[in-house]
Each structure stands twice: as C-alpha cells, then as structure tokens.
LOGU-863102 format. One record per residue: x, y, z of N, C-alpha, C in turn. Coordinates in steps of 0.1 Angstrom, whole numbers, padded with zeros to 4 digits, always signed. Layout:
<lolums>
XYZXYZXYZ
...
</lolums>
This chain:
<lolums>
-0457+0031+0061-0468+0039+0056-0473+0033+0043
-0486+0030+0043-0492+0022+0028-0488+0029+0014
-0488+0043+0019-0483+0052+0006-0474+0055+0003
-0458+0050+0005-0447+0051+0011-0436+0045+0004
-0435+0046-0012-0424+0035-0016-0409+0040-0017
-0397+0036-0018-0387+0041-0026-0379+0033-0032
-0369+0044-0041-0358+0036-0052-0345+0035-0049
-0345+0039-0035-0332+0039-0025-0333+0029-0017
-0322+0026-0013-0318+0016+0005-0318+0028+0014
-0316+0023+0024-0317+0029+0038-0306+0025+0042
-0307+0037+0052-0290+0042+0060-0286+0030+0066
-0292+0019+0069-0287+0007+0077-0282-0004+0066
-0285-0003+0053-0280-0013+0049-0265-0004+0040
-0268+0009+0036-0258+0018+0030-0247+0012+0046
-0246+0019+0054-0242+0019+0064-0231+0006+0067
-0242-0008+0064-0238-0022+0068-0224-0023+0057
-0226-0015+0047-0217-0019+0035-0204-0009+0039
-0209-0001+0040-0195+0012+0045-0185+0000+0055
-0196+0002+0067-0188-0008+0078-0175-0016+0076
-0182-0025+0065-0175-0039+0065-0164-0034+0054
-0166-0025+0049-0158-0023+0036-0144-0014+0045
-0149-0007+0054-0139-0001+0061-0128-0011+0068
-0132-0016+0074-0127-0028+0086-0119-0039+0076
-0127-0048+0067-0116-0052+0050-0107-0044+0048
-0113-0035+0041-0099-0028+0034-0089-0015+0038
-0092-0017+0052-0085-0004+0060-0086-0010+0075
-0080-0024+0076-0079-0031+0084-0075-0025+0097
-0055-0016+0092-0055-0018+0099-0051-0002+0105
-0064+0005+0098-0062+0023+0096-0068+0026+0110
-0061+0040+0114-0070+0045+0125-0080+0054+0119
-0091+0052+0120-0107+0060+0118-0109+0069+0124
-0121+0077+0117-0125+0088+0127-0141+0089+0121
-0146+0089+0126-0160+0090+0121-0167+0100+0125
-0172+0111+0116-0177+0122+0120-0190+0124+0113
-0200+0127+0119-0207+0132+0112-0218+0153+0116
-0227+0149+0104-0232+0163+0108-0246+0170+0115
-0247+0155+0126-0257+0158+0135-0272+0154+0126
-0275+0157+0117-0281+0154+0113-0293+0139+0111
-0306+0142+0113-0311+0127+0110-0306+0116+0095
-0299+0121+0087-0294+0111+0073-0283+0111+0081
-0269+0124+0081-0260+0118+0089-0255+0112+0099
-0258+0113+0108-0259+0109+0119-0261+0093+0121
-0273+0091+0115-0280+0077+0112-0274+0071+0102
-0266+0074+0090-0256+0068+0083-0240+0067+0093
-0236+0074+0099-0226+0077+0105-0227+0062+0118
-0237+0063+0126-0240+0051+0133-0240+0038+0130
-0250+0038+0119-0248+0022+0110-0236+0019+0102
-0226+0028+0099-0213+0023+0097-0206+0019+0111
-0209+0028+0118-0197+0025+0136-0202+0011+0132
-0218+0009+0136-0220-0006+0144-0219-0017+0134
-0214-0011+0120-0207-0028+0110-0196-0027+0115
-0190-0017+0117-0175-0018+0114-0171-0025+0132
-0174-0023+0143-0174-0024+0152-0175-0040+0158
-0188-0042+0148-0192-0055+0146-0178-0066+0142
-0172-0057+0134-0162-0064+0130-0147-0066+0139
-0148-0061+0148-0141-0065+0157-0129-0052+0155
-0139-0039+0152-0125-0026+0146-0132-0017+0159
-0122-0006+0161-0128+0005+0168-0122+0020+0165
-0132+0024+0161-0129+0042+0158-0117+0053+0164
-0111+0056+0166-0103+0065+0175-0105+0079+0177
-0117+0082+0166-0122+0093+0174-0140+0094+0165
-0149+0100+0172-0161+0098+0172-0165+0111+0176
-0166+0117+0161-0174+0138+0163-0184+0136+0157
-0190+0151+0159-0201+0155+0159-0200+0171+0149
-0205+0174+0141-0204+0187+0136-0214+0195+0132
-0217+0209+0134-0228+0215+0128-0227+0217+0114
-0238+0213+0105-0244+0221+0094-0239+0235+0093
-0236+0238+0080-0231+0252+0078-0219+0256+0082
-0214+0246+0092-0198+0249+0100-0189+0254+0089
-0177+0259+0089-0167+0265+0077-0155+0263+0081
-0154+0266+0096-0137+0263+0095-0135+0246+0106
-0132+0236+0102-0130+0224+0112-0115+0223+0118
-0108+0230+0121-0097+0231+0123-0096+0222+0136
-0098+0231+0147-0103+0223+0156-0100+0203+0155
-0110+0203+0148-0117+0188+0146-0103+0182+0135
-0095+0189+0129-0087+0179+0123-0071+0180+0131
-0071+0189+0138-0063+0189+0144-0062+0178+0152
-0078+0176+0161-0078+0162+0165-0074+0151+0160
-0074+0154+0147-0076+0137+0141-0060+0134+0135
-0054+0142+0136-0039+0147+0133-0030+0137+0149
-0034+0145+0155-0033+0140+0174-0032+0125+0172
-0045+0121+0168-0050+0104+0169-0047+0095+0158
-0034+0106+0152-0029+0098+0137-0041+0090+0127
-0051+0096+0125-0059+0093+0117-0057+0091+0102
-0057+0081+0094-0061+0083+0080-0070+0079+0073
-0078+0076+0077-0094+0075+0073-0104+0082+0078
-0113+0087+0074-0124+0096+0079-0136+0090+0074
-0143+0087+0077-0159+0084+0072-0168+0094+0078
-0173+0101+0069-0183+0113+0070-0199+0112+0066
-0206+0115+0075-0220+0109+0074-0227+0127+0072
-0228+0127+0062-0238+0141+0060-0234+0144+0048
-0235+0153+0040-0234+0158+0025-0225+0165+0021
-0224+0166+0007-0211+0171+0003-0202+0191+0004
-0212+0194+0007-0210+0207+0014-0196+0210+0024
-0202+0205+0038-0189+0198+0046-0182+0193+0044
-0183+0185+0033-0172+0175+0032-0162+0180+0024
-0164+0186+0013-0154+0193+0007-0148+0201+0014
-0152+0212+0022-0143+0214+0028-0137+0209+0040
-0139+0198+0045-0131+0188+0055-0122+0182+0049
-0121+0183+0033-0113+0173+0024-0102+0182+0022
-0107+0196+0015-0096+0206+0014-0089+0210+0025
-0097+0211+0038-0088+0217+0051-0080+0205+0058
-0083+0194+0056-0070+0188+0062-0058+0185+0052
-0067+0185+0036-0050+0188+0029-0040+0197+0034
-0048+0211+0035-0041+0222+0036-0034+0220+0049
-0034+0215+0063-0031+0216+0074-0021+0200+0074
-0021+0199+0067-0010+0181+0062-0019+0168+0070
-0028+0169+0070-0034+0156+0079-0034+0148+0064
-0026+0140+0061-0029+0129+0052-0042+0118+0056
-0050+0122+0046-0062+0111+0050-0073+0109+0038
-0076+0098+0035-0088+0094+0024-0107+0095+0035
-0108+0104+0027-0125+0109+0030-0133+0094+0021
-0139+0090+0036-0152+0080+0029-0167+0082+0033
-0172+0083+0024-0192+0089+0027-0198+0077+0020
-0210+0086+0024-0220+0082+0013-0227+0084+0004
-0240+0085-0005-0246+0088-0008-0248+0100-0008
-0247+0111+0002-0249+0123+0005-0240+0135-0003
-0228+0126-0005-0215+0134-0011-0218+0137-0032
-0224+0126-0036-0225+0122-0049-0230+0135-0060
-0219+0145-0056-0226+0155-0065-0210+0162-0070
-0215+0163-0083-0200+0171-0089-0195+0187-0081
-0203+0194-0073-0198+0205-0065-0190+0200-0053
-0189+0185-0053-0182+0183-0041-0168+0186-0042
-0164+0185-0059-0149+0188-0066-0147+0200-0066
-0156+0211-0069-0160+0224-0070-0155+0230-0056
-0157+0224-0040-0152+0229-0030-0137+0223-0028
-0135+0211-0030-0124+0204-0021-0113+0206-0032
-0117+0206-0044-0102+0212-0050-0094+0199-0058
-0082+0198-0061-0075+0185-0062-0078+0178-0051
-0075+0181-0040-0080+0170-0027-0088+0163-0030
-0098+0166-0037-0109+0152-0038-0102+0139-0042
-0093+0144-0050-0094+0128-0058-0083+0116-0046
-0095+0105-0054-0095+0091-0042-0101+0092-0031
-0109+0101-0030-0122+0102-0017-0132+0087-0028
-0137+0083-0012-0148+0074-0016-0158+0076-0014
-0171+0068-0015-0183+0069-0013-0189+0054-0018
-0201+0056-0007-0209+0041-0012-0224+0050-0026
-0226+0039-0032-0240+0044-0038-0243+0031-0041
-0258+0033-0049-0260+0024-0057-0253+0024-0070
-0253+0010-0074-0247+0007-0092-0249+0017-0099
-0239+0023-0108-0245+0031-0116-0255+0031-0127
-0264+0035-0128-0275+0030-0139-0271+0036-0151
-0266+0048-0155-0259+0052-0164-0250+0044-0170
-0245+0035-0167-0238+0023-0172-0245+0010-0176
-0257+0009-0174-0270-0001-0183-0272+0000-0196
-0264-0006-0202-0267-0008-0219-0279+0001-0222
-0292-0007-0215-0307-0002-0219-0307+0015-0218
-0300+0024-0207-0299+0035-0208-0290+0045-0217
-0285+0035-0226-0274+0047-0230-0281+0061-0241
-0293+0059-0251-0300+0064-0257-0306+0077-0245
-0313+0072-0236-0318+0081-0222-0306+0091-0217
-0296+0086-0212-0286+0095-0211-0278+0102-0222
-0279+0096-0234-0273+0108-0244-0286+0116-0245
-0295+0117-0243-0311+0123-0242-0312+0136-0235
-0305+0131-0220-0303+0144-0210-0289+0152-0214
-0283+0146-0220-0270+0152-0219-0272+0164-0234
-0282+0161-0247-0278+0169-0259-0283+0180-0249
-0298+0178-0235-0302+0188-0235-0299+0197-0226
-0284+0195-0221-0275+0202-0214-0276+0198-0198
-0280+0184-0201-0280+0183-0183-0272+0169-0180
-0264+0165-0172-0259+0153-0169-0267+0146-0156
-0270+0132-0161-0277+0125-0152-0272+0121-0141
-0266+0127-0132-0255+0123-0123-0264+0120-0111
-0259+0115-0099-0266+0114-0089-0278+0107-0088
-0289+0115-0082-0304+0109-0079-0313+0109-0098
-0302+0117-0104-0317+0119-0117-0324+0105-0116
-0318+0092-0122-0320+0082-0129-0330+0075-0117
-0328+0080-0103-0340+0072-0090-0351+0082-0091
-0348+0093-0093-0363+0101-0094-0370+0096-0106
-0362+0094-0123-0370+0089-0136-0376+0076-0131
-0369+0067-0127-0374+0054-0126-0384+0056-0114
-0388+0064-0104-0401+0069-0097-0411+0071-0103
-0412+0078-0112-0418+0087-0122-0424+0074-0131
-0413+0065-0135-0416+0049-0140-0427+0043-0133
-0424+0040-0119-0434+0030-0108-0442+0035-0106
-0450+0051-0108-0462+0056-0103-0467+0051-0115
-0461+0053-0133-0469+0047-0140-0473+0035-0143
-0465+0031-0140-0467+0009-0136-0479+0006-0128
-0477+0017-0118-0489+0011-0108-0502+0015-0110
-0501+0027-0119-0515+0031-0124-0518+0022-0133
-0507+0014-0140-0512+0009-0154-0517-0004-0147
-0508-0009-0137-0516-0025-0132-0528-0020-0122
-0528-0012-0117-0546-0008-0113-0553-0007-0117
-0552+0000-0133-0562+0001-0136-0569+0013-0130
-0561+0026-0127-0570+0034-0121-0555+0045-0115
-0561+0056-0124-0549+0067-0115-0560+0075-0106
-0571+0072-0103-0574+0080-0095-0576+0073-0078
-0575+0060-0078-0576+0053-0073-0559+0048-0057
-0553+0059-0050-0541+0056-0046-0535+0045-0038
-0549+0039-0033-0546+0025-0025-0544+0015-0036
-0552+0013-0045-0550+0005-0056-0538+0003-0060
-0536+0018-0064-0521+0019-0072-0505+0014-0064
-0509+0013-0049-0501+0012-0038-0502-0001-0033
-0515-0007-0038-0515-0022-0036-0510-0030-0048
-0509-0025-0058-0504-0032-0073-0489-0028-0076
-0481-0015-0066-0472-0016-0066-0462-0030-0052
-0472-0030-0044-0469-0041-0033-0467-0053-0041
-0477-0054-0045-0481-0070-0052-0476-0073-0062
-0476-0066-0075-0478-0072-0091-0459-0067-0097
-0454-0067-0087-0443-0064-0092-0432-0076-0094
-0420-0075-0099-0414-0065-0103-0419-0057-0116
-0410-0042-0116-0414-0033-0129-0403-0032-0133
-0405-0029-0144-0391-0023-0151-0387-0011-0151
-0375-0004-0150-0376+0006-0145-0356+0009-0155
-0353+0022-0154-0341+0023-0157-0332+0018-0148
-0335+0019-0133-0329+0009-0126-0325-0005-0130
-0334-0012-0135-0339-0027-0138-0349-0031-0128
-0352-0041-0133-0365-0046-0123-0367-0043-0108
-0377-0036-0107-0383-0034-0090-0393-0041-0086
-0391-0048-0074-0403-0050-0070-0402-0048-0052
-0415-0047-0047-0411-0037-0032-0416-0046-0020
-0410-0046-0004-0413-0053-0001-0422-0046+0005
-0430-0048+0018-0446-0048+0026-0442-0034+0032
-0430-0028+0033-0424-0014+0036-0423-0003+0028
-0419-0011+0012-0422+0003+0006-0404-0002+0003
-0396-0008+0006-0385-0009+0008-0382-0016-0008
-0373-0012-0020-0371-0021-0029-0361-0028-0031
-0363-0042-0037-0357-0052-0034-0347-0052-0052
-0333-0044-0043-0325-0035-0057-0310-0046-0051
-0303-0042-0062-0293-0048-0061-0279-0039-0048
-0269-0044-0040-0267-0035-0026-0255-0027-0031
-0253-0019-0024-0246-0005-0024-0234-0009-0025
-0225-0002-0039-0213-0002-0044-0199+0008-0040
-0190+0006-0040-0179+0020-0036-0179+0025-0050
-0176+0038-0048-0167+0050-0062-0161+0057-0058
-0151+0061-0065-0139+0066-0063-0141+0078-0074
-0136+0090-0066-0132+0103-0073-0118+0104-0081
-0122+0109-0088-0105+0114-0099-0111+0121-0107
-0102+0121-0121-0105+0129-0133-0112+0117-0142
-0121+0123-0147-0125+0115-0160-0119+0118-0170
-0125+0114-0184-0119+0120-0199-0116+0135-0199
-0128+0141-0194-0129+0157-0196-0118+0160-0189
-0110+0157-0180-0101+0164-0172-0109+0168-0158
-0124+0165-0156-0124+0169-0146-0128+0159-0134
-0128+0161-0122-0130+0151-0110-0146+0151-0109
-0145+0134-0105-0164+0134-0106-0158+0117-0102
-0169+0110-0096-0171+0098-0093-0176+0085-0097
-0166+0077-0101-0166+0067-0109-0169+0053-0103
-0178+0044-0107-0179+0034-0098-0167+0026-0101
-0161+0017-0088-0148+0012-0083-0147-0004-0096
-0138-0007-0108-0142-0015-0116-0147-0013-0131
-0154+0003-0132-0162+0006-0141-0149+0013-0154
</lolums>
C-alpha cells in the first residue's frame, strides 16, 4: 500500500530469528509450539516452525489455542507426556502468563520463548516468579541509545516508563514529520509518502530509517531478552548482553 510504512519487522523475519535461535541454542530440547490462532500469532508461530524446521529440528507437539482461554491444563499436560522443555508461544502476553504460571504450578519444567507480543511488564503481573528466564525476540532496545537517555528520563519524571512499542510509535510521529519536512507539504500524502520512499534515511530515536518500496524499514534485526529482576526488585525484560 503506497500509504503504508512501519517501524517494525514482520513476523517472517521476527519468526526467521526465533527459528534459528531455537534449533542453536536448544539443539537438542523437545519443543512445542503453540500458538493463539490468531493472524500475529499464528503467523509468528509458523515462521518460527519453518526456520527452525529448516534447520533440520522438529517440534513434538504443535497446538492451537483460543484467545481469552484461562485454564490450559489440558495442553500442558500434553507437553508434560512429550517431555517438553521449551515452549515457543506465538500470541501475547495475556496467555502467556498464564501458560508460564500453570505449567510451574503442575511441575512441567519448561523456558517460555515469544515474541514481540509478550513485551509488556503485566506479563510478570500474571506469571508470577515463573517469569523469570522466559524469552522473547524484539527489536534492540532504543532506550539504551546514548542519544535517548534525556527522552527517556523525560517520560519517566512524568510518570510513564517507555517500555515496549513507546519509542516505535515516537519515532513514527518522527517520519511523518520528516516526510512533511522533505515534501515540502503536509497537506500533500503522496508526496509525503514518496519523500518518505525516496529521500531517506531519517533520524529517528530508533537511528536512521530509511524504507524499502513496501513500506518495510531497513532497521537493524530482531534481538533475544530475558526476564528477571531488575534494580527495582522487580521482573521486566532485559535485552540478552545489556
């Protein structure tokens, strides 16, 4: 779509990175890959099967779950059966938390790996201690860019923490004005949509964007993070290194 940019990857290359990172570093784990039906999960849940699969691994069990579900017993009892200890979860942090807390509680020893979907501090808020050492892919943290540290003490005096999507929504908010400024015209949306195609990269709190003929930006690729406690004592997601 000509009008159509974003500050994210897509579930195929999020997905490509899960994959390969599963099959590496959990060589030689039994998996289970579930997700929650959903067009994001579902479609993240798939593009990890077909890296990891690619790689010459195979799943030992492959669900499906509804949105809003509450008790998965059922489903870990399975994965208990098929001696599972990895889980890759394709849908948001809602389910997951409690997929993380309910197989503590029922003794399925197993590390929860998502994605992007999970990246919100309520996911500690459901799962409990359990969280900690669940993974997830995202992008780099931008909160960790020198150039941002003023911006983020900025959101934080005024009682908000920039966690998650803030810093891809500001840096959006960035490229609409870039592209009005290289058009030369905010009233003008093809313009602004062709000067964001063309005249790029822009600077952005991300760092430099520039997009390809899709709308697709050409960003640095999707990182792991790991849950635990931070300073505060409480669980939240750290990128892997940082």
């Amino acid at each position: 779509l000509w009008n159509t940019f974003r500050t994210c990857g897509r579930d195929d290359q999020q997905g490509g990175v899960a994959g390969k990172y599963l099959a590496d570093k959990f060589a030689d784990a039994k998996i289970a890959i579930i997700d929650d039906k959903t067009p994001y999960g579902q479609g993240l849940a798939e593009e990890t099967k077909k890296a990891y699969n690619a790689a010459g691994k195979k799943e030992v069990v492959r669900e499906g779950v509804n949105t809003g579900d509450k008790d998965f017993s059922a489903l870990i009892a399975k994965m208990k059966e098929a001696g599972v200890s990895i889980i890759y979860w394709g849908g948001l942090h809602t389910e997951a938390g409690l997929i993380i807390r309910q197989a503590k509680d029922q003794g399925l020893k197993a590390t929860l790996v998502s994605g992007d979907g999970i990246v919100s501090n309520e996911l500690a808020s459901i799962a409990g201690d359990a969280v900690e050492g669940t993974l997830n892919t995202f992008g780099p943290d931008p909160t960790l860019i020198p150039e941002n540290k003023a911006l983020v003490e900025k959101f934080k005096a005024a009682g908000f923490n920039p966690e998650a999507y803030t810093l891809y929504s500001y840096a959006a908010v960035q490229l609409i004005a870039e592209g009005i400024k290289a058009a030369g015209s905010a009233d003008d949306a093809e313009a602004v949509a062709k000067a964001l195609h063309e005249k790029g990269p822009f600077k952005t709190v991300l760092g430099e964007i520039a997009f390809d003929a899709k709308g697709d930006p050409k960003l640095p690729g999707y990182v792991m993070y790991e849950w635990k406690k931070g300073p505060d004592g409480k669980y939240s997601y750290f990128q892997q290194g940082s």
